[in-house]
Backbone as CSV, one residue per row, in Angstrom:
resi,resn,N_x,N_y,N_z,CA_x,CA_y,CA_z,C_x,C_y,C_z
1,UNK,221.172,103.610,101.667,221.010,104.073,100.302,221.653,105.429,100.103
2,UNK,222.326,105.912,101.246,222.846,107.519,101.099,224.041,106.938,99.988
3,UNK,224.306,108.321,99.281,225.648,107.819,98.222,227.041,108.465,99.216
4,UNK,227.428,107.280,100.028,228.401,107.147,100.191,230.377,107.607,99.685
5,UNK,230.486,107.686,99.056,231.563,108.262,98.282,231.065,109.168,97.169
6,UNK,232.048,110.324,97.451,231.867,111.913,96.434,231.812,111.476,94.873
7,UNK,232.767,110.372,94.392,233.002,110.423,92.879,232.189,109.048,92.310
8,UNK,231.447,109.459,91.255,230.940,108.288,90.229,229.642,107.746,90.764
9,UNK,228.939,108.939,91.626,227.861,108.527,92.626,227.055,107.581,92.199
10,UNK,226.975,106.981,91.119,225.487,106.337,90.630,226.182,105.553,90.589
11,UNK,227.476,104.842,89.751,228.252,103.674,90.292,227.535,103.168,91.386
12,UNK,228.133,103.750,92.637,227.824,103.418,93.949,226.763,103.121,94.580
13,UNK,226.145,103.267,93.526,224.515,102.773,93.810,224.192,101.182,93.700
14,UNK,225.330,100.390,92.823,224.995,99.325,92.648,225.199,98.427,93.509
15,UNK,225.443,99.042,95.087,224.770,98.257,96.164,223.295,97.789,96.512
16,UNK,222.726,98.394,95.923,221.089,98.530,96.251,220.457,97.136,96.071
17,UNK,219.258,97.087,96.516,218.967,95.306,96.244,217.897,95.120,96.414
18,UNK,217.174,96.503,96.020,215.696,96.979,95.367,215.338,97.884,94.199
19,UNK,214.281,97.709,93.477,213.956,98.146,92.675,212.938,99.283,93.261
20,UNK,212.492,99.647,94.618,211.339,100.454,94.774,211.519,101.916,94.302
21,UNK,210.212,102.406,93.446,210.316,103.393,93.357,210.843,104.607,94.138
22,UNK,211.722,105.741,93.373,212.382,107.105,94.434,211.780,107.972,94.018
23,UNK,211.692,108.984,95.235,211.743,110.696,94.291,212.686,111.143,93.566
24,UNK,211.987,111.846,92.732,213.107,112.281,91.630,214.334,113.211,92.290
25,UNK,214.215,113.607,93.605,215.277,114.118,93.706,216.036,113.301,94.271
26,UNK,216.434,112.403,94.319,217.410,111.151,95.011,218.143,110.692,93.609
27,UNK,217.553,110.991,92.223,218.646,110.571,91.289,219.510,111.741,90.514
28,UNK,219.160,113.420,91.547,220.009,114.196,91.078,221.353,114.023,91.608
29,UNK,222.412,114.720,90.534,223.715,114.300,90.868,223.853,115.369,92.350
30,UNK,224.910,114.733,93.227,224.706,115.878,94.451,225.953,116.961,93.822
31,UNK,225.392,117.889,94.775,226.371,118.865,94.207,227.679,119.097,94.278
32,UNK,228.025,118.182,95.578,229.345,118.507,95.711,230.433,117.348,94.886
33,UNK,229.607,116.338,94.043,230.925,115.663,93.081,231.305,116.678,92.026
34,UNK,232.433,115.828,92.087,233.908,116.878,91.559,233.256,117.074,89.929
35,UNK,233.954,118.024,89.139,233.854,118.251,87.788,234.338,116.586,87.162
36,UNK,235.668,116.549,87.884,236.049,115.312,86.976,235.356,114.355,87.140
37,UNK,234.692,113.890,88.515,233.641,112.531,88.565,232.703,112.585,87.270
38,UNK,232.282,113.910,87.007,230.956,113.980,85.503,231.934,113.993,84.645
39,UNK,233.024,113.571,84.338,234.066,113.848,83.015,233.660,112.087,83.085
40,UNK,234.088,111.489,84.378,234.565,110.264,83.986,232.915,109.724,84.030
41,UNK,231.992,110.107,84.334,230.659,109.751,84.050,230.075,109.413,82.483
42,UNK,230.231,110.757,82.060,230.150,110.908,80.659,231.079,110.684,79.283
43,UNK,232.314,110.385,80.031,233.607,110.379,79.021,233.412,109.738,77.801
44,UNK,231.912,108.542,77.645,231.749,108.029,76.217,231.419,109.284,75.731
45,UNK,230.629,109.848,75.773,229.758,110.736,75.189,230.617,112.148,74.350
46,UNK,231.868,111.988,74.787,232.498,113.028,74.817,234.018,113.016,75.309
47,UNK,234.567,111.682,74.685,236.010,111.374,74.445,237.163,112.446,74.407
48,UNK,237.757,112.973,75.522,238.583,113.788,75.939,239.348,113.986,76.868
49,UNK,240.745,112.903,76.169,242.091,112.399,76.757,242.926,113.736,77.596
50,UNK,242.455,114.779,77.875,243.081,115.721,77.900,242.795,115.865,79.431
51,UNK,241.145,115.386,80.113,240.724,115.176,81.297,241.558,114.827,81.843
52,UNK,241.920,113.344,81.791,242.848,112.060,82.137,243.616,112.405,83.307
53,UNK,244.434,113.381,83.938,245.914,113.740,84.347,245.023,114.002,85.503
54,UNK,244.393,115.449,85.419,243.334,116.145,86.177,242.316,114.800,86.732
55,UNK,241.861,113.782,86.304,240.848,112.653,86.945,241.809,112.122,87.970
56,UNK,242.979,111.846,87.749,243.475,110.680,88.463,243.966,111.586,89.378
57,UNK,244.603,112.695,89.139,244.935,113.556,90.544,243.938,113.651,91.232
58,UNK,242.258,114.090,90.744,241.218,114.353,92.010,241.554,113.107,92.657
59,UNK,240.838,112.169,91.864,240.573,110.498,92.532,241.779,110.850,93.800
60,UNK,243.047,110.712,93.701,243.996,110.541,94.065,243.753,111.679,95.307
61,UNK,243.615,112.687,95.332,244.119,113.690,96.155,242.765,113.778,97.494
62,UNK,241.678,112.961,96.674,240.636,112.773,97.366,240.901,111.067,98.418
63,UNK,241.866,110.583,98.207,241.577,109.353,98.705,241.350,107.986,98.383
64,UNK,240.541,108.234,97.126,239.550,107.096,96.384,240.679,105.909,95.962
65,UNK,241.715,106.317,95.757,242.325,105.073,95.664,243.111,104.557,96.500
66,UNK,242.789,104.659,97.414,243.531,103.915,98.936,242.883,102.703,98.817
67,UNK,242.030,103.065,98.062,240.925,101.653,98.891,240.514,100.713,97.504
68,UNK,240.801,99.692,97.908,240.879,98.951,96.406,240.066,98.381,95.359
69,UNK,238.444,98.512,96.160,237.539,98.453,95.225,237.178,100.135,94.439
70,UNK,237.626,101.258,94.429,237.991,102.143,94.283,238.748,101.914,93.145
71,UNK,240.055,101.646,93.714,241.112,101.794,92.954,240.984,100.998,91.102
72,UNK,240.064,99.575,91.170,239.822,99.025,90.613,238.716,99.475,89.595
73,UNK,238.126,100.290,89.990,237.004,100.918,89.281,237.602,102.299,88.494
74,UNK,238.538,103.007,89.067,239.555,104.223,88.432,240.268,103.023,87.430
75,UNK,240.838,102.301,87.714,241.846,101.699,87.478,241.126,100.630,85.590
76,UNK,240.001,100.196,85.699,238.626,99.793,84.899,238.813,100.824,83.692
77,UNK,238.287,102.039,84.173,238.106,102.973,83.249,239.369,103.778,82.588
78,UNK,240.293,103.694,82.686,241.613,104.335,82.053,242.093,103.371,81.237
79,UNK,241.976,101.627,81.762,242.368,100.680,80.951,241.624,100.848,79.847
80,UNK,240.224,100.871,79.830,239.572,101.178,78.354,239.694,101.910,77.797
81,UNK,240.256,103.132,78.378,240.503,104.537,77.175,241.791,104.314,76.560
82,UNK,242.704,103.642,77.363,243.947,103.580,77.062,244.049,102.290,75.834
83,UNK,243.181,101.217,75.885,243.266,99.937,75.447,242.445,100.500,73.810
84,UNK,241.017,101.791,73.988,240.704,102.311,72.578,241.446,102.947,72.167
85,UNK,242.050,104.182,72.616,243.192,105.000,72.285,244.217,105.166,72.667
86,UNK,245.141,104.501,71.984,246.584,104.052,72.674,247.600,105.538,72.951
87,UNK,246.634,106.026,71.761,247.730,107.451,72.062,247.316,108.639,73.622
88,UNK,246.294,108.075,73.836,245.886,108.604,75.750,246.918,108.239,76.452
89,UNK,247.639,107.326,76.234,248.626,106.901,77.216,249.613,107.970,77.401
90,UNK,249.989,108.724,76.815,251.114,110.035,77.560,250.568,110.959,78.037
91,UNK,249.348,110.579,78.462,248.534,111.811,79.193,248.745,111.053,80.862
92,UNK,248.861,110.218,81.050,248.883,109.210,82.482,250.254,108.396,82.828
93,UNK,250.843,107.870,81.720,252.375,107.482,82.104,253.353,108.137,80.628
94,UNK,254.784,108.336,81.810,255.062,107.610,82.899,254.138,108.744,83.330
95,UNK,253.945,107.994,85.094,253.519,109.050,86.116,253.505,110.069,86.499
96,UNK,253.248,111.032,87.040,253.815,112.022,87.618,254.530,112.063,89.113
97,UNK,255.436,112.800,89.013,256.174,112.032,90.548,255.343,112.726,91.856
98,UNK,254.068,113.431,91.237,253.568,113.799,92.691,252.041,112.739,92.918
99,UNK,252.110,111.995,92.600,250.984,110.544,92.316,251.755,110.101,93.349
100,UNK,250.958,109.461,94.213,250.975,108.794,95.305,251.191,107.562,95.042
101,UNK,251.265,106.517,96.427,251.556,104.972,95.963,250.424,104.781,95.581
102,UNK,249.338,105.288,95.929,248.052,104.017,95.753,247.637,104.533,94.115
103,UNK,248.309,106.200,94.070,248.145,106.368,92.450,249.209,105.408,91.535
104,UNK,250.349,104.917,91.699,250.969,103.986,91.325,250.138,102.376,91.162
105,UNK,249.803,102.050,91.765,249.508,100.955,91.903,248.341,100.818,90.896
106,UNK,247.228,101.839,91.481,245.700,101.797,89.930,246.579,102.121,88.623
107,UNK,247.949,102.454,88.347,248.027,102.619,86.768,249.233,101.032,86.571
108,UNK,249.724,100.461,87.862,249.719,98.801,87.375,249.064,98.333,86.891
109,UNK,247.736,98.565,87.854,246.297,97.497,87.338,245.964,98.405,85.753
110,UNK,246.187,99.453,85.556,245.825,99.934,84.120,246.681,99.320,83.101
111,UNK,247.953,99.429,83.795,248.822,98.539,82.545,248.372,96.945,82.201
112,UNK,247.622,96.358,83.096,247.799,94.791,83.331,246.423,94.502,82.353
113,UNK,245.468,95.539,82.558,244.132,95.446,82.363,243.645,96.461,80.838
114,UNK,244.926,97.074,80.628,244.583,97.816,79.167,245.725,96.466,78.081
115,UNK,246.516,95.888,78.618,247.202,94.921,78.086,248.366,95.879,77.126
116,UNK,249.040,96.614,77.621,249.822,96.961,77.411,251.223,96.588,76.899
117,UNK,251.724,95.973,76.061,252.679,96.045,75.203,254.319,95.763,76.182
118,UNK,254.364,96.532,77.150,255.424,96.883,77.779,255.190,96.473,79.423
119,UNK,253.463,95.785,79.654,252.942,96.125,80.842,254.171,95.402,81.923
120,UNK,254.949,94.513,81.636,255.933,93.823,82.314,257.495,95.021,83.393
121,UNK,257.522,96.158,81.974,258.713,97.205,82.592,257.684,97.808,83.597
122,UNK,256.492,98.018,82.750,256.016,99.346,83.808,255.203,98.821,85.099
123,UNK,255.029,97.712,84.777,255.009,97.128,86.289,256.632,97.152,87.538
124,UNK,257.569,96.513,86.932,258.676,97.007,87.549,258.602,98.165,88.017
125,UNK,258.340,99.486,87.257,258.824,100.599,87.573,257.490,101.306,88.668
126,UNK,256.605,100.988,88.289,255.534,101.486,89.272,255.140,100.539,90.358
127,UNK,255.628,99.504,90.431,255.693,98.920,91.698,256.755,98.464,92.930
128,UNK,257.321,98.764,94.058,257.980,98.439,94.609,258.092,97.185,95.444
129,UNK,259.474,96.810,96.290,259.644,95.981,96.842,257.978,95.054,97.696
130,UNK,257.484,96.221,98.667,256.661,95.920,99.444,255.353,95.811,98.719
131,UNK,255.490,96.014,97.496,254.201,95.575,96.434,253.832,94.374,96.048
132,UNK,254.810,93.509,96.575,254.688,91.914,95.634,253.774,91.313,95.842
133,UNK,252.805,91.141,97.398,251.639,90.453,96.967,250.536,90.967,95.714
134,UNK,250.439,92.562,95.627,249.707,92.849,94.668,250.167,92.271,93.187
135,UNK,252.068,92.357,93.101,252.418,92.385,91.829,251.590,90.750,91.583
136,UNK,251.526,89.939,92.374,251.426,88.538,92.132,249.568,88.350,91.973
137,UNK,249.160,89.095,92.075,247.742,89.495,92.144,247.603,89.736,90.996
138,UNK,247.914,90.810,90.391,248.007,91.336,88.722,248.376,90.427,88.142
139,UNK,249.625,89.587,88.112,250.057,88.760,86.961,249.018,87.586,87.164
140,UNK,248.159,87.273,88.174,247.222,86.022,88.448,246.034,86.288,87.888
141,UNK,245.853,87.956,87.301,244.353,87.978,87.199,244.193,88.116,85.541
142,UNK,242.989,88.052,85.103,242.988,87.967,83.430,242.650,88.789,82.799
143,UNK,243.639,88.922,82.055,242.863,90.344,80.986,242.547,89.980,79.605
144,UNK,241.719,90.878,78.869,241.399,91.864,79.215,240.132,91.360,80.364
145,UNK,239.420,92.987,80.860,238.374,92.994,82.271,236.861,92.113,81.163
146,UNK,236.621,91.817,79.998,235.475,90.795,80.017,235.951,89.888,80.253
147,UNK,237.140,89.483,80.339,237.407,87.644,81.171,236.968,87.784,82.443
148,UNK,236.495,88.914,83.098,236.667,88.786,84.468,234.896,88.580,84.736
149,UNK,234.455,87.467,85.880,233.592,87.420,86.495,232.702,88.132,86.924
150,UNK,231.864,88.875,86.028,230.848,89.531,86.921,229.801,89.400,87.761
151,UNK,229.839,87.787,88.119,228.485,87.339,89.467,229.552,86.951,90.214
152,UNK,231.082,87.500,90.409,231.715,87.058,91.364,231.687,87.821,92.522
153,UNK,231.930,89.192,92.039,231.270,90.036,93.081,231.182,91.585,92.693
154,UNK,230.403,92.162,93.342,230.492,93.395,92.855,231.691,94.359,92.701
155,UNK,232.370,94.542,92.654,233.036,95.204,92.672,233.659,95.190,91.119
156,UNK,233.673,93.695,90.442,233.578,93.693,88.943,232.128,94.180,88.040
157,UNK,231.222,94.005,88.879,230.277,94.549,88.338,230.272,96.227,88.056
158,UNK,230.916,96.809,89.278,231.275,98.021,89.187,232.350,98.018,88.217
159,UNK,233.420,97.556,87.852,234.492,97.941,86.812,233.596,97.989,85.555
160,UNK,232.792,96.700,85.377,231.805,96.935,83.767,231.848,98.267,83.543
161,UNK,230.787,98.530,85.092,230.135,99.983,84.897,231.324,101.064,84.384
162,UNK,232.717,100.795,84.783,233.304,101.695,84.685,233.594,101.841,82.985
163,UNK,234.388,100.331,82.961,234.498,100.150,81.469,233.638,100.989,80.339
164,UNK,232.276,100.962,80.496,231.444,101.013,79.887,231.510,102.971,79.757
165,UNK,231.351,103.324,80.786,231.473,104.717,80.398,232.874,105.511,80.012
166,UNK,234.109,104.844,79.841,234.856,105.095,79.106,234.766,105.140,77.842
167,UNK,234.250,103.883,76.927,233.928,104.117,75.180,232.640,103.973,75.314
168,UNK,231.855,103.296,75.975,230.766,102.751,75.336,230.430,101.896,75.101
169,UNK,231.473,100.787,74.866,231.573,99.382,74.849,229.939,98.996,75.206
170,UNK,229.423,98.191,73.984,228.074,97.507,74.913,228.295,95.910,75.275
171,UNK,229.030,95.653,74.793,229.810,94.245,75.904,229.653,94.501,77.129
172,UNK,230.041,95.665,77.466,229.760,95.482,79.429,228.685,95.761,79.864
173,UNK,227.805,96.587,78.882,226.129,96.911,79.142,225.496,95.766,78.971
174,UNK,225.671,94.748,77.842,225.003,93.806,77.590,225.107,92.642,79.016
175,UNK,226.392,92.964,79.447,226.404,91.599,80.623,226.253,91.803,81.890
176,UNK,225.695,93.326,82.123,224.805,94.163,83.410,223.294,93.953,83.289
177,UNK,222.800,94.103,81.948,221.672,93.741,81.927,221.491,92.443,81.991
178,UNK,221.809,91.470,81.191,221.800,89.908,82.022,222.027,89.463,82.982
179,UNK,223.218,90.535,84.016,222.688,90.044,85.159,221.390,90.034,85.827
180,UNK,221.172,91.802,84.847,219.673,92.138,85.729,218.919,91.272,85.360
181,UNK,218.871,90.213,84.443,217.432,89.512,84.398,217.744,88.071,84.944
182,UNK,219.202,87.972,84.990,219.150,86.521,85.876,218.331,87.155,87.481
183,UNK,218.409,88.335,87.970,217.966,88.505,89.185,216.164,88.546,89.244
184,UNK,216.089,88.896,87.646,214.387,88.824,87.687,214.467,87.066,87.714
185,UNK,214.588,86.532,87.240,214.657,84.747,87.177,214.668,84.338,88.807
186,UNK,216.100,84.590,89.245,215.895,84.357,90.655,214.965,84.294,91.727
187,UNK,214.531,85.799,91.669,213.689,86.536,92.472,212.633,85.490,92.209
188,UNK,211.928,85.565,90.871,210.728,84.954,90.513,210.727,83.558,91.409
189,UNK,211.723,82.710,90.981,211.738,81.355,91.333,212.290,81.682,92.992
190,UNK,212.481,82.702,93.543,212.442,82.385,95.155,213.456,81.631,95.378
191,UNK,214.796,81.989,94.550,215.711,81.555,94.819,217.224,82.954,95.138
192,UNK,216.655,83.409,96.370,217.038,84.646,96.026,218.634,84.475,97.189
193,UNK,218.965,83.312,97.993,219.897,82.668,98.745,220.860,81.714,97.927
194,UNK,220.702,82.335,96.426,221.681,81.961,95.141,222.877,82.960,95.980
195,UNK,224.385,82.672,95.431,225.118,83.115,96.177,225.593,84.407,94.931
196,UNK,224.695,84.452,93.559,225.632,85.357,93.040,223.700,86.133,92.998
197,UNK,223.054,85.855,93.622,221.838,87.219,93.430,222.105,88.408,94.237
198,UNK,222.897,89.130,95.032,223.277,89.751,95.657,223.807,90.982,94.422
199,UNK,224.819,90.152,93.874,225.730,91.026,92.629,224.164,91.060,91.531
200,UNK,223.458,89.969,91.519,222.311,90.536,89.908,221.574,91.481,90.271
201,UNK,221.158,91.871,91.729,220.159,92.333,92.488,221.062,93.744,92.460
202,UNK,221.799,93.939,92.313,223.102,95.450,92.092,223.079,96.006,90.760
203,UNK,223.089,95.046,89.610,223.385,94.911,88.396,221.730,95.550,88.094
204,UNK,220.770,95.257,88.803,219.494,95.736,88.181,219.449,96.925,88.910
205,UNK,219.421,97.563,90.242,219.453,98.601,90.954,220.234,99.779,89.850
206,UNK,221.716,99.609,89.680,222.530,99.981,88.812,222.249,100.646,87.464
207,UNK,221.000,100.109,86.722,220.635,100.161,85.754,219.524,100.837,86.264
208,UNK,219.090,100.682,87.212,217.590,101.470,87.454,218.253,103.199,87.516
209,UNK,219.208,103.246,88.390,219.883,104.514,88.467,220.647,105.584,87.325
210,UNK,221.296,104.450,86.655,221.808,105.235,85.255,221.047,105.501,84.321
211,UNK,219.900,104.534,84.139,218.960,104.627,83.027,218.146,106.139,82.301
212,UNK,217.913,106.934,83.765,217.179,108.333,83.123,217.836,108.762,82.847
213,UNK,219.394,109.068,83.159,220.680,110.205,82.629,221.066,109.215,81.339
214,UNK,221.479,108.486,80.910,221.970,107.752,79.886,221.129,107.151,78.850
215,UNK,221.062,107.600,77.610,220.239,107.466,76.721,220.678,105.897,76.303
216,UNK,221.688,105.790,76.019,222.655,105.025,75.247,222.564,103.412,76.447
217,UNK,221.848,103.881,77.566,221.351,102.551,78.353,220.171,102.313,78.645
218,UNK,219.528,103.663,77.775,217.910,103.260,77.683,217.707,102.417,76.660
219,UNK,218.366,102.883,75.482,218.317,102.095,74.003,218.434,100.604,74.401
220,UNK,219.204,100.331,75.150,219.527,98.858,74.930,218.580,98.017,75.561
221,UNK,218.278,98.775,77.053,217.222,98.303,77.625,215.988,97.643,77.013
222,UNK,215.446,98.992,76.088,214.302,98.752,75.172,214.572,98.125,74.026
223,UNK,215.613,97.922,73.846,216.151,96.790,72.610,215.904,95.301,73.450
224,UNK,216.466,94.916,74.313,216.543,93.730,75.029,215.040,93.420,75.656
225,UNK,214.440,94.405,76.015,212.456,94.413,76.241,211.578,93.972,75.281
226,UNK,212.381,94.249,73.921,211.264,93.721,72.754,211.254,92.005,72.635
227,UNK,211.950,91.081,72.884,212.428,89.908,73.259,212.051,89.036,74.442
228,UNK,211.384,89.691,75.782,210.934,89.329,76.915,209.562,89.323,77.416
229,UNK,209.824,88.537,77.988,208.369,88.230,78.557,208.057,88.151,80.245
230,UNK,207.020,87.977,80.931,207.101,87.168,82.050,208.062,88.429,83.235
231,UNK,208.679,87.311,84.447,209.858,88.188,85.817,210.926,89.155,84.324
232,UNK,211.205,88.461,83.511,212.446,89.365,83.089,211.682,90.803,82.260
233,UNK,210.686,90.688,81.548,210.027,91.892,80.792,209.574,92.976,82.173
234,UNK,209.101,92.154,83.243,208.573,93.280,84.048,209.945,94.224,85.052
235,UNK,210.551,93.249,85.190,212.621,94.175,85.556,212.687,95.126,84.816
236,UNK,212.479,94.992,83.262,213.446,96.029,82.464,211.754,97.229,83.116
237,UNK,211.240,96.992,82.650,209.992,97.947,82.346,210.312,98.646,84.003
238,UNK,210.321,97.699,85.421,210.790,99.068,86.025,211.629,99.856,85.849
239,UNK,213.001,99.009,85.604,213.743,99.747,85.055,213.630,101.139,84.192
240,UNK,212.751,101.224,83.654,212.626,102.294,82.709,211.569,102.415,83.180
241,UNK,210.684,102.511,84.270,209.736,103.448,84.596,208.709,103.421,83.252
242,UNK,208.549,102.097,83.380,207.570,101.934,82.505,206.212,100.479,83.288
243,UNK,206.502,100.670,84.581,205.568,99.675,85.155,204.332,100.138,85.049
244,UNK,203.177,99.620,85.094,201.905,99.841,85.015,201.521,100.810,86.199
């Protein structure tokens, strides 16, 4: 349960695959994530394309996108800023020539996944020879990111998350919390060797973690609670620290 990687710490939480109560100091942010990880945390709240350049260099200079469930989750959240505000896009391409390959490659998947207009040149241009299994990866996968599977595995569950704190979008909140209650369903019925309760059992952890910092995922919570009953009413209510 330690948070593992410096940036988007509560993301990274949606490994978890319990609901048990924490001390409150386990959901402070630690101190050493970067300024920009709380830019790209909060970026609904406070829409400011100007971050953008400065995010992808930390990500980048830190590592985070070597690694491709990483990369996919950076890569998540720029497509949505870029896909609401088209004019963000000259804040991130073209590139900068001191962006690394693996920074090349997350602003493919941004072009492929914000559905970009042109995404065909700037795939050419930001991808090279020794790129082609990825290029063939991108053109195979579907955009926009709600076509994409979220009980397929986590790591889309994590892009939601990402999606989501770029605008706000409650499309991707709405289909985190349904996972979380397919996992109350599961659980209940003791069917917990379902092959996608692993990802619902993340999807509710996930929500248990963002829920006290994020107002805007309490609301919905308690919007979607007035409607439930039974395994799924008692999920949200831990969720919100509202169990008996």
């Amino acid at each position: 349960m330690a948070k593992t990687l410096v940036w988007i710490p509560l993301l990274l939480l949606a490994g978890l695959c319990c609901l048990e109560p924490r001390q409150a100091g386990a959901l402070d942010i630690s101190k050493s994530v970067s300024l920009y990880a709380r830019d790209m945390e909060f970026y609904y709240q406070n829409k400011n394309p100007d971050v953008l350049p400065g995010l992808l260099r930390s990500f980048d200079a830190q590592g985070a996108l070597a690694q491709g469930e990483k990369r996919l989750m950076a890569a998540a959240f720029l497509a949505e800023v870029l896909r609401r505000d088209p004019a963000a896009r000259q804040r991130i391409l073209p590139p900068s020539k001191t962006l690394s390959r693996d920074g090349r490659r997350t602003l493919a998947w941004v072009a492929h996944l914000a559905q970009l207009g042109d995404e065909a040149a700037l795939l050419a241009d930001l991808l090279g020879p020794e790129d082609a299994v990825l290029l063939r990866q991108i053109r195979s996968s579907p955009a926009p990111l709600l076509r994409w599977d979220i009980y397929a595995e986590k790591t889309v569950l994590q892009m939601y998350w990402a999606a989501f704190l770029a605008f706000g979008d409650t499309a991707y909140l709405d289909a985190i919390i349904n996972a979380a209650l397919r996992y109350a369903r599961l659980k209940a019925g003791g069917r917990q060797n379902e092959a996608d309760f692993p990802v619902c059992a993340s999807a509710a952890a996930s929500l248990y973690e963002l829920a006290p910092r994020h107002q805007a995922v309490r609301a919905r919570l308690e919007r979607a609670l007035k409607n439930l009953s039974g395994p799924e009413a008692e999920t949200l209510r831990v969720i919100l620290r509202q169990q008996q």
